[in-house]
C-alpha positions in Angstrom: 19.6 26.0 -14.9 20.6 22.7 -16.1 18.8 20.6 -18.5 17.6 16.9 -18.4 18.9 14.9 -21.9 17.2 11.7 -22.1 17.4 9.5 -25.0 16.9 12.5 -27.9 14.6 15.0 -25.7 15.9 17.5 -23.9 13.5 18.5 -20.6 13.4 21.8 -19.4 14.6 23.8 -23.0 11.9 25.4 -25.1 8.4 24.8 -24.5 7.2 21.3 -22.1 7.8 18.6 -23.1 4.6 16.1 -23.7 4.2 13.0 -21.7 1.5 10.4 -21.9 1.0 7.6 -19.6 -0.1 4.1 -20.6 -2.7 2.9 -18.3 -3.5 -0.9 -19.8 -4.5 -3.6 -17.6 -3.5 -6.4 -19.3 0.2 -7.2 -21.3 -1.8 -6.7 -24.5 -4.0 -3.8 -23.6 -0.4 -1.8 -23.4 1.1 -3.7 -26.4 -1.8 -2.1 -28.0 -1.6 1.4 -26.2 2.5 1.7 -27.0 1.3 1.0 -30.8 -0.9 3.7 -30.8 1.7 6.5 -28.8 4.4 6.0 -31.2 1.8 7.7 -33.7 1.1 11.0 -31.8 3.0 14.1 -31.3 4.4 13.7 -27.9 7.9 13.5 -26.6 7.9 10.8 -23.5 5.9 8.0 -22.5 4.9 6.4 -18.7 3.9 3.4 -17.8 1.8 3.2 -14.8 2.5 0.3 -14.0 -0.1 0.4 -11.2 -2.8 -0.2 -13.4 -1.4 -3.6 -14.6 -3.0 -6.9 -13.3 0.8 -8.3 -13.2 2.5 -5.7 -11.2 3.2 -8.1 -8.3 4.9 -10.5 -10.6 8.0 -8.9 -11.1 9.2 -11.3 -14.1 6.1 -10.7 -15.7 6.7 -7.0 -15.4 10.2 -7.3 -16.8 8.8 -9.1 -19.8 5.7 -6.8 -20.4 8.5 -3.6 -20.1 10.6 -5.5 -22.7 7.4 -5.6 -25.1 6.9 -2.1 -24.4 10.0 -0.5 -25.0 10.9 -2.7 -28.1 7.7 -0.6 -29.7 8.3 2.8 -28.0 12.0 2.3 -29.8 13.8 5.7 -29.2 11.2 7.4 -26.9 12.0 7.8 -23.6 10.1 5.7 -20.9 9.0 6.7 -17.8 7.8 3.5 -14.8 6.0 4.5 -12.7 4.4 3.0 -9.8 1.8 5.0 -8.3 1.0 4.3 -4.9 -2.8 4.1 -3.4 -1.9 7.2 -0.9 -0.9 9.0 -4.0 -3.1 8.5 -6.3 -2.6 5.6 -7.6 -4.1 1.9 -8.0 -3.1 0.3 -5.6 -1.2 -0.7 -3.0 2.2 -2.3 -2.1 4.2 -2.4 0.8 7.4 0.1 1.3 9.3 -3.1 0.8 8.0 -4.1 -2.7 7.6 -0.9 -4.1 11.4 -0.2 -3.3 12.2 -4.1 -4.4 10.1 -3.4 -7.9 11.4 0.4 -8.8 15.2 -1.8 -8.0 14.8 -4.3 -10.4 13.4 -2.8 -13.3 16.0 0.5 -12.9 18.4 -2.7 -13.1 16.8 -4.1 -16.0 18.1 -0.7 -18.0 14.3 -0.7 -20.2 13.4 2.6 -18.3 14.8 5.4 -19.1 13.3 7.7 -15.8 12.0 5.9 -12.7 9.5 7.8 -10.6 10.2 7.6 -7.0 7.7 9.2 -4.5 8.9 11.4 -2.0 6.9 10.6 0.7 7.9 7.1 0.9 10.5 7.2 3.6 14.0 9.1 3.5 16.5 5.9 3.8 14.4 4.0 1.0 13.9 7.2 -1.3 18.2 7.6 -1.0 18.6 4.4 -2.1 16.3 4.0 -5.2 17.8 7.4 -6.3 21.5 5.7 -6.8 20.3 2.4 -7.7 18.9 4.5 -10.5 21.2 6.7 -11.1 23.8 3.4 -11.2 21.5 1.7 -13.5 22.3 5.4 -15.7 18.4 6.2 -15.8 17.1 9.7 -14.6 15.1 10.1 -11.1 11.8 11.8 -11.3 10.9 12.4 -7.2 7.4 13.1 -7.0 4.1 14.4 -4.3 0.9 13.8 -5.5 -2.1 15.9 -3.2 -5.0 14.9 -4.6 -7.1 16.2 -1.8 -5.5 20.2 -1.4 -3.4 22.5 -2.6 -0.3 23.1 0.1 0.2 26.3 0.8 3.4 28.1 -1.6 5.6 27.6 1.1 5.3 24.1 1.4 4.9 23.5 -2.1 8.1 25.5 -2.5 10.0 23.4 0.3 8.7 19.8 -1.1 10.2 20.8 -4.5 13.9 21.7 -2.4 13.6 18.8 -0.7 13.6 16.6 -3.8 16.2 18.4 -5.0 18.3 18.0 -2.3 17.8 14.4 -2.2 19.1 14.1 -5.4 16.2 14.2 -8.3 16.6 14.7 -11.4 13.0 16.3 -12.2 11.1 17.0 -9.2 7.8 17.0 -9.4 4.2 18.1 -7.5 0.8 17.5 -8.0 -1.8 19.2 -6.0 -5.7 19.7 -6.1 -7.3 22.9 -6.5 -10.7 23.8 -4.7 -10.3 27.5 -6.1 -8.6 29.4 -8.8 -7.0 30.8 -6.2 -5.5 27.9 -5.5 -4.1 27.2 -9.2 -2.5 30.9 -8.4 -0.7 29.3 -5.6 0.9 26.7 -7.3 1.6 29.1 -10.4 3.4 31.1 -8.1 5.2 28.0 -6.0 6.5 27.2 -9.5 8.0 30.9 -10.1 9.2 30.8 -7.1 11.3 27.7 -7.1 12.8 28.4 -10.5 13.8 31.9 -9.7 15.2 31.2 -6.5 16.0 27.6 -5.6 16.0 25.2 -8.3 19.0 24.2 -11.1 17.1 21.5 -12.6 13.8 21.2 -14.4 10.8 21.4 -12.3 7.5 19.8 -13.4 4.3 21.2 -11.1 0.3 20.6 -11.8 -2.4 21.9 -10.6 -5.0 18.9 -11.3 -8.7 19.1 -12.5 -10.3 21.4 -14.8 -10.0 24.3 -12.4 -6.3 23.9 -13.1 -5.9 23.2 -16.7 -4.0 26.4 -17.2 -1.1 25.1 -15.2 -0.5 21.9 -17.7 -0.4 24.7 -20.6 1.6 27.3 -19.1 4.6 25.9 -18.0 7.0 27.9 -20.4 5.9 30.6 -18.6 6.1 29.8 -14.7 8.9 27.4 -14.9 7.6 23.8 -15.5 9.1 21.7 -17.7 6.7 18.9 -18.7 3.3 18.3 -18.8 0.8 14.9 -19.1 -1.6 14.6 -21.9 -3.8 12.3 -22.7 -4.5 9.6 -25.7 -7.3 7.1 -24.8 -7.9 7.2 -21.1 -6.4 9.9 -18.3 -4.6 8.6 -15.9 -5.0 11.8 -13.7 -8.0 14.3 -13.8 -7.4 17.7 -16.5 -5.5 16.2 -18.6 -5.8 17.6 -22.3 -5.6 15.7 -25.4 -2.1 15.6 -26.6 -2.5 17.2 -30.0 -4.4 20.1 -28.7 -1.9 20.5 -25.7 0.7 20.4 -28.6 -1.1 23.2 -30.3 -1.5 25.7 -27.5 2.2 24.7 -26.2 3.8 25.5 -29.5 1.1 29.4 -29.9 2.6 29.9 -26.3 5.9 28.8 -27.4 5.5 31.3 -30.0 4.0 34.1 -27.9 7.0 34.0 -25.3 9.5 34.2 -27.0 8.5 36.8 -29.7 
């Protein structure tokens, strides 16, 4: 199983890594946000940029990510653009969202671009080697936030990103049982003990599945989002207390 180097972290060694996203609306509500991450314990940072007013202003994008990254310095930066049927805040056009992730992978500011999986095969194989040319890391991603697939699917989605060339692939599903949290515990075994050779990151959302952002050493997910001010998806833990159980379990696994 490979690892995923970016910047000074190494994804997919050891216990998770932390990430936390920024979620500002305005350029200065995230200068404000980065100023406050580089303070706390964490190891990656996303922008959503979903949640900006400027997102269909490319330039203005390209300036804000600028600002950004000149405070975040050495830790790596994830943009992300999370789209309405995923999620996220809003929506854009196949078109745009491919024209946006483009640009900014371009720009070389971003260190990991997250591309979703769902958004069409010919478009998703082309932002994965615009960003790989730009020398920034793919994460392909599924966000459910109605279900929990079953372990087969979940299992196949993860291949299928793989296959088409992501660096981290990622799911995130919605549990209406603790059953279902078993299912993607076990979709998450499954795929690192039979098909993957990268670092997989899985969630199971909402309070129900906390214990899936916490026990990743364990089934074979390699980061995890925490929160500092505001979540950008629900169960996310604080990042100094997700640091603290990480680091017991850390401890726990490997004697």
């Amino acid at each position: 199983m490979r690892t995923v180097s970016v910047r000074d972290v190494v994804i997919g060694e050891g216990a998770p890594s932390i990430c936390v996203p920024m979620v500002g609306e305005t350029a200065a509500q995230l200068v404000e946000e980065a100023r406050m991450l580089v303070d706390l314990d964490l190891d990656v940072v996303e922008w959503r940029v979903d949640f900006y007013e400027d997102v269909a202003d490319t330039e203005k994008v390209k300036v804000t990510l600028q600002e950004i990254r000149g405070i975040l310095r050495e830790i790596p930066l994830i943009f992300t653009f999370r789209s309405a049927k995923e999620g996220g805040e809003r929506d854009f056009s196949v078109a745009s969202y491919v024209a946006l992730n483009r640009e900014i992978a371009a720009t070389g500011m971003a260190d990991i671009v997250d591309v979703e999986l769902f958004t069409g095969d010919r478009e998703v194989a082309e932002l994965v080697m615009a960003v790989h040319q730009a020398g920034a890391k793919v994460i392909m991603s599924n966000h459910d936030f109605e279900k929990t697939p079953s372990e087969d699917e979940i299992v196949a989605r993860l291949v299928k990103m793989q296959e088409m060339g992501a660096d981290l692939p990622k799911m995130a599903v919605m549990p209406q049982s603790a059953a279902d949290v078993l299912t993607l515990l076990s979709a998450t075994n499954t795929m690192r003990e039979k098909y993957a050779d990268r670092p997989i990151i899985t969630m199971s959302m909402a309070g129900t599945g906390v214990i899936s952002r916490l026990a990743g050493e364990i089934f074979g997910s390699a980061l995890t989002f925490g929160a500092a001010k505001k979540v950008s998806a629900p169960g996310q833990v604080p990042v100094d207390e997700l640091r603290q159980v990480l680091t017991l379990l850390h401890k726990s696994v490997n004697g």
